[in-house]
C-alpha positions in Angstrom: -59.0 93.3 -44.7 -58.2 96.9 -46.5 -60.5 97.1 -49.3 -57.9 97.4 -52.5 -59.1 97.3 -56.2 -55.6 96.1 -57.7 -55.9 92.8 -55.4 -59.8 92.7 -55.8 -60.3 93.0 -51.9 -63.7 94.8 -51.6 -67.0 95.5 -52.8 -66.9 97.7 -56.2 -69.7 99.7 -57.8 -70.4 96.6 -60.5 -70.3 94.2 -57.4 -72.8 96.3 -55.6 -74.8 96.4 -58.2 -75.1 92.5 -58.5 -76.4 92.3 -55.1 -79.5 93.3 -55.9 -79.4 95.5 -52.8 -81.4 98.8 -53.8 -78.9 101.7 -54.5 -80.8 103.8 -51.7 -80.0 101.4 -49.3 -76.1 101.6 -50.5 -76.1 105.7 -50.3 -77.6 105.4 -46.6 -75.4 102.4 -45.4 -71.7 105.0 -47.2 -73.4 108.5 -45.8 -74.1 106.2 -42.4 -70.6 104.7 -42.5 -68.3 108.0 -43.9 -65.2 108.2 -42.5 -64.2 111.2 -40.0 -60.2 111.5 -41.1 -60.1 107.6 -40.1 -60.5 104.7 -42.7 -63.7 103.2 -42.1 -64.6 99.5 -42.0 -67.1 97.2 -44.1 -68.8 94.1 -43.5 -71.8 92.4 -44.5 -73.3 92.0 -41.1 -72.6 95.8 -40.5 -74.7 96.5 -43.7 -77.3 94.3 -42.3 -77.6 95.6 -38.7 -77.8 99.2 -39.5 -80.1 98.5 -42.6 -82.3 96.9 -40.3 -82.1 98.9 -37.1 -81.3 102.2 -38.2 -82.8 102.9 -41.2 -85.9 100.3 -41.0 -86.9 100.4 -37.4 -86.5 104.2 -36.8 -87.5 105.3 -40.4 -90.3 102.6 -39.6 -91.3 104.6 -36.4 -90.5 108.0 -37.4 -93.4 107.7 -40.0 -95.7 105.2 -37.8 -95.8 108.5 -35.3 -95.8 110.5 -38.0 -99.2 109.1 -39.2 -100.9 108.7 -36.1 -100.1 112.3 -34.8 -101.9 113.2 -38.0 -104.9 111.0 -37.3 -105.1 112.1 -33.7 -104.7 115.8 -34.4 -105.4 116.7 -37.9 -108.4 113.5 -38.7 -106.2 111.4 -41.1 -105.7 114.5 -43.6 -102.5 116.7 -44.0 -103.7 120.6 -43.6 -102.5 122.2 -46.5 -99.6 124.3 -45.8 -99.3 128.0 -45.8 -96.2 129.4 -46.0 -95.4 132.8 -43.9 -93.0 135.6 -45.4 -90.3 134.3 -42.9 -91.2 130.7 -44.7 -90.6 131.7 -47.9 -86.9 133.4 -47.5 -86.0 130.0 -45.9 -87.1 128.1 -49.0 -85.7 130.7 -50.9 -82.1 130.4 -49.2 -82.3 126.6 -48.9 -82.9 126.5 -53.0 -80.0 128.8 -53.6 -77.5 126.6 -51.3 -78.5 123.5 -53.1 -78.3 125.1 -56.8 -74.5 126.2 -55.7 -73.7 122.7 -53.8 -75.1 121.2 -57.4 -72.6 123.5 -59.5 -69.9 122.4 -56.9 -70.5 118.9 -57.4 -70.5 119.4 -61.4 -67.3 120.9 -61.3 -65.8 118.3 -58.9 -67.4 115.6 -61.2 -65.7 117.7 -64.4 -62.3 117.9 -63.1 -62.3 114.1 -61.8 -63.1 112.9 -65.6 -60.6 115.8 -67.0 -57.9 114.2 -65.2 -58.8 110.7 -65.8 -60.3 109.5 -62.2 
């Protein structure tokens, strides 16, 4: 059913917590499940299947090709990185989007606990 805290229908930060299921796993399964201007739905089983099959199994083989392209190309070491001109203004950019969606997020956060929420 509809998740509702005044009937106690749902999983709740403190319950989550008691599950002993990693917070990480949490954050993936809610980005993984966000709604798109629908309600979205929750199970356990859900939580299960994509924890195993979309975040194990492809994170799994993302970095199991990861390391053997490294082995087969590079002799089991990382290359140190060098970073071109072009490089650098992306890093640059990329910081200066993330300090502003940080401030964003602060303020959100500031006016949530100003008005009680």
């Amino acid at each position: 059913g509809k998740f509702s805290k005044s009937r106690g229908v749902g999983v709740f930060g403190d319950m989550a917590k008691d599950t002993g299921i990693p917070a990480d796993i949490w954050r993936f399964y809610l980005l993984y499940l966000r709604p798109e201007g629908q309600d979205s739905a929750f199970s356990w089983s859900d939580l299960m299947l994509k924890n195993n099959s979309e975040l194990l199994n492809n994170l799994g083989n993302f970095i199991n090709r990861a390391g053997m392209f490294v082995c087969k190309f590079f002799g089991g070491t990382v290359p140190d990185m060098v970073l071109t001109s072009d490089d650098k203004r992306l890093l640059a950019r990329v910081t200066l989007e993330l300090r502003q969606y940080h401030q964003l997020l602060e303020k959100v956060r500031w006016v949530a606990e100003s008005l009680g929420l």
